[in-house]
N, C-alpha and C positions, 0 to 999 in steps of 0.2 A: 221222857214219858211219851205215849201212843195218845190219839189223838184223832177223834175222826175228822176227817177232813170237812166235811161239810159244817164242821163248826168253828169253822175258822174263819174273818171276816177281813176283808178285802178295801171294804167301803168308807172307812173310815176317814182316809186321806194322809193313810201311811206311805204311800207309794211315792218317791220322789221320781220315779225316772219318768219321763214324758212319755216313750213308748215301750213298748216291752217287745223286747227283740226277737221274733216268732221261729228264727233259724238256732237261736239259743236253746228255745224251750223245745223244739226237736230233736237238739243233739242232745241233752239232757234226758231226755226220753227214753234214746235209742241206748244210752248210757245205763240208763235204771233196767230194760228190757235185758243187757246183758250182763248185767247184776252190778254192777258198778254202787259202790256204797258212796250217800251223800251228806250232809251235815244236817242237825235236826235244823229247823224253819225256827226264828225266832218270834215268838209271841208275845206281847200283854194282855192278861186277864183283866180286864177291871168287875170281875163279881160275876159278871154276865156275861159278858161277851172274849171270844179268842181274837186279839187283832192282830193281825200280821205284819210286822215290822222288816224282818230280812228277809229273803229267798223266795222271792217274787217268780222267779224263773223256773225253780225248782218247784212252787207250788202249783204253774199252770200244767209242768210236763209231768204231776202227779195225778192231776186231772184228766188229760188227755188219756194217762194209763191207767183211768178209773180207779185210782187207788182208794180204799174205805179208810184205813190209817195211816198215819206217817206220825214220824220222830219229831216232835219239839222240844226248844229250852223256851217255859214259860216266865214270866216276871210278872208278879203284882203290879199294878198301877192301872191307872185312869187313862182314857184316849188321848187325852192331852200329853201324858207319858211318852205315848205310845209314838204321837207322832213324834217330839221330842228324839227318840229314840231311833228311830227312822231316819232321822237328818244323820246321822252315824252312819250308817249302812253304810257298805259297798266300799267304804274307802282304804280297805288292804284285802279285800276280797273277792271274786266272782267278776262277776263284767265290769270293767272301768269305765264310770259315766263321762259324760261327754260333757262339754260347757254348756250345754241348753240344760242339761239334768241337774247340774251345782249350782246354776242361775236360778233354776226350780227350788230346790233345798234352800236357798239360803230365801226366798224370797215366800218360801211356806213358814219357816223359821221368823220373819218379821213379822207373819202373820198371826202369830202366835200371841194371845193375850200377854203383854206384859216385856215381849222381846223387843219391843219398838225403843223400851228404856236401856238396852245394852248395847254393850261397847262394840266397835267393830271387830275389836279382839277376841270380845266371847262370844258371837255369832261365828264370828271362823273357824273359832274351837270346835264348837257343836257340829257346826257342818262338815268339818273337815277340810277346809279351802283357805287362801290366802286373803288377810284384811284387806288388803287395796284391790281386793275382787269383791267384797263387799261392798268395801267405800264406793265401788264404782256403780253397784244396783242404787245401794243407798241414795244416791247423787250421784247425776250422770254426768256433770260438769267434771266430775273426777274423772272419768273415765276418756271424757274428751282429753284433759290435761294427760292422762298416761300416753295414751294413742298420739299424741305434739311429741311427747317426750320419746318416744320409740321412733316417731321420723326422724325426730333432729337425730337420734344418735345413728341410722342410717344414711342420713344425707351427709353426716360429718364423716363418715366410713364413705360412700361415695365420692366427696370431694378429696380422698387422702388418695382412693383407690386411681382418681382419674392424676391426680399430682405426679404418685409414681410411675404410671406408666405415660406419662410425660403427651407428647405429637410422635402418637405413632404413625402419620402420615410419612416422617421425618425418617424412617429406618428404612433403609432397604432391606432385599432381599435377601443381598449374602451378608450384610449384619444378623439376620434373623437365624442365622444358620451357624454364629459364631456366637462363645461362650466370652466374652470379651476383660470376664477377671481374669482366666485361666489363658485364653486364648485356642483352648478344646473344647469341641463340642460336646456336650454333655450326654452323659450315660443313658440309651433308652431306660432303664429300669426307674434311672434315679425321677427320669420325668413323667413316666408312668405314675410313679408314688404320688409326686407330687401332683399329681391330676386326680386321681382318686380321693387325695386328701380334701383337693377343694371341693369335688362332687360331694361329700362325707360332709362338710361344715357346711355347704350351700342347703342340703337335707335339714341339717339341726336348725340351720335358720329360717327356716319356709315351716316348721313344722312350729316353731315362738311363733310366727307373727301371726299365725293359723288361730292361735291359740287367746283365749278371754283373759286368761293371768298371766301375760308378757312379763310385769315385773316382777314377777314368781322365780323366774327361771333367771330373769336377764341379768344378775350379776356372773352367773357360771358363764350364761353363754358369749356375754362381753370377753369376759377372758380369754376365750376361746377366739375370737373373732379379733381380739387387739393380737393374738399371737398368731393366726394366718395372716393379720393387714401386714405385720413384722416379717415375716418369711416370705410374703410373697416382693414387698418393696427389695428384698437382700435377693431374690431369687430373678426380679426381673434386672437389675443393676447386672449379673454374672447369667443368666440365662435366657437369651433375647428370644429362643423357640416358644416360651412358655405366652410369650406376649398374646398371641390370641385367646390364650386361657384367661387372661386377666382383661382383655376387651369382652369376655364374655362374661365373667364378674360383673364387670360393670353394669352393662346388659339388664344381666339378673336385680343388680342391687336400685336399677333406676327403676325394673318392673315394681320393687318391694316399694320403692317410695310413688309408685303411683297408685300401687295395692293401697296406701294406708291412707292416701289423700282420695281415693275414689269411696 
């Protein structure tokens, strides 16, 4: 249905995102300007009032383009609904929020008459986020405990990392230049791959630890990271060129354990 804009309300304390992203609601603009078709705004009615629940972005660059009507799906309900409803938003849609915006949602969500009695499990539903990212606004001690628990298992990847590659003081120069399973020196291409591979796993892991829901991710990324610790132990043992690649692992991996104790 059509819908003037100026009856649609804002103030309610539907908005979960902290900011609203003003290069968004530009291109969005420029988008509508060249006819670019967008999805209706989602609303609750409660009798009186339009509250606006999703497309926060899209209703400010309908503003900017003085628009009188635009497309909503309305829903009956109360502002309590509304906000309720809100904590949904965004989570297979439009701009992906950030960990200060899901910190936001789940902690407007507590605030909610009556939500202080639910589980972590049905607060994360609502929100769309993972329980032990609740547990951890909930109770910060939890979140200390995850943040222990994501060093040790980088210190323990640290100390394997520094085991295989052993006193690199201890190698010379033309050992570093020999492949010493094969007794050939190893294929540019084959150690291009492998350098890339590690740049590639080094990225996925700087971008967990970056991250508020580490044990969201960390079972896939563990796997990931026990089968690089495995190919690079087998690669330094048969390809002693790579050894500076794997001193700068280390490197990296001692930056991430100071990252998490700083």
């Amino acid at each position: 249905m059509k819908l003037e804009i100026k009856k649609i309300r804002i103030d309610g304390g539907t908005q979960c995102r902290l900011v609203i992203d003003q290069t968004k609601v530009y291109e969005y603009l420029e988008r509508m300007k060249d006819g670019d078709e967008f999805p209706a705004l989602d609303v609750t009615h409660d009798g009186a009032s339009y509250w606006l629940t999703d497309g926060f972005h899209r209703y400010h660059a309908y503003k900017l383009w003085d628009a009188k009507e635009i497309d909503i799906k309305s829903t009956q309900g109360t502002l309590q609904d509304a906000r309720i409803a809100a904590l949904s938003a965004n989570s297979k849609h439009g701009m992906p929020l950030s960990n200060e915006d899901k910190r936001n949602k789940v902690q407007i969500a507590l605030s909610i008459a009556g939500f202080e009695k639910k589980s972590n499990y049905e607060i994360a539903k609502i929100c769309v986020v993972s329980q032990p990212f609740v547990a951890a606004i909930r109770n910060p001690e939890v979140k200390k405990n995850q943040k222990e628990s994501v060093e040790k298992h980088y210190s323990e990847k640290l100390d394997k990392t520094l085991l295989a590659v052993g006193n690199t003081n201890s190698i010379s120069s033309e050992d570093e230049k020999i492949d010493v399973t094969t007794g050939q020196n190893p294929e540019e291409e084959e150690i291009k791959v492998s350098q890339l591979s590690l740049q590639a796993d080094m990225e996925v892991m700087n971008k967990l630890l970056e991250s508020n829901e580490p044990l969201k991710e960390a079972h896939n990324e563990i796997k990931k990271l026990n089968l690089l610790n495995a190919q690079l132990e087998v690669r330094i043992k048969g390809l002693m060129n790579e050894k500076n690649e794997a001193i700068k692992m280390v490197k990296n991996l001692q930056g991430v354990i100071k990252k998490l104790k700083g």
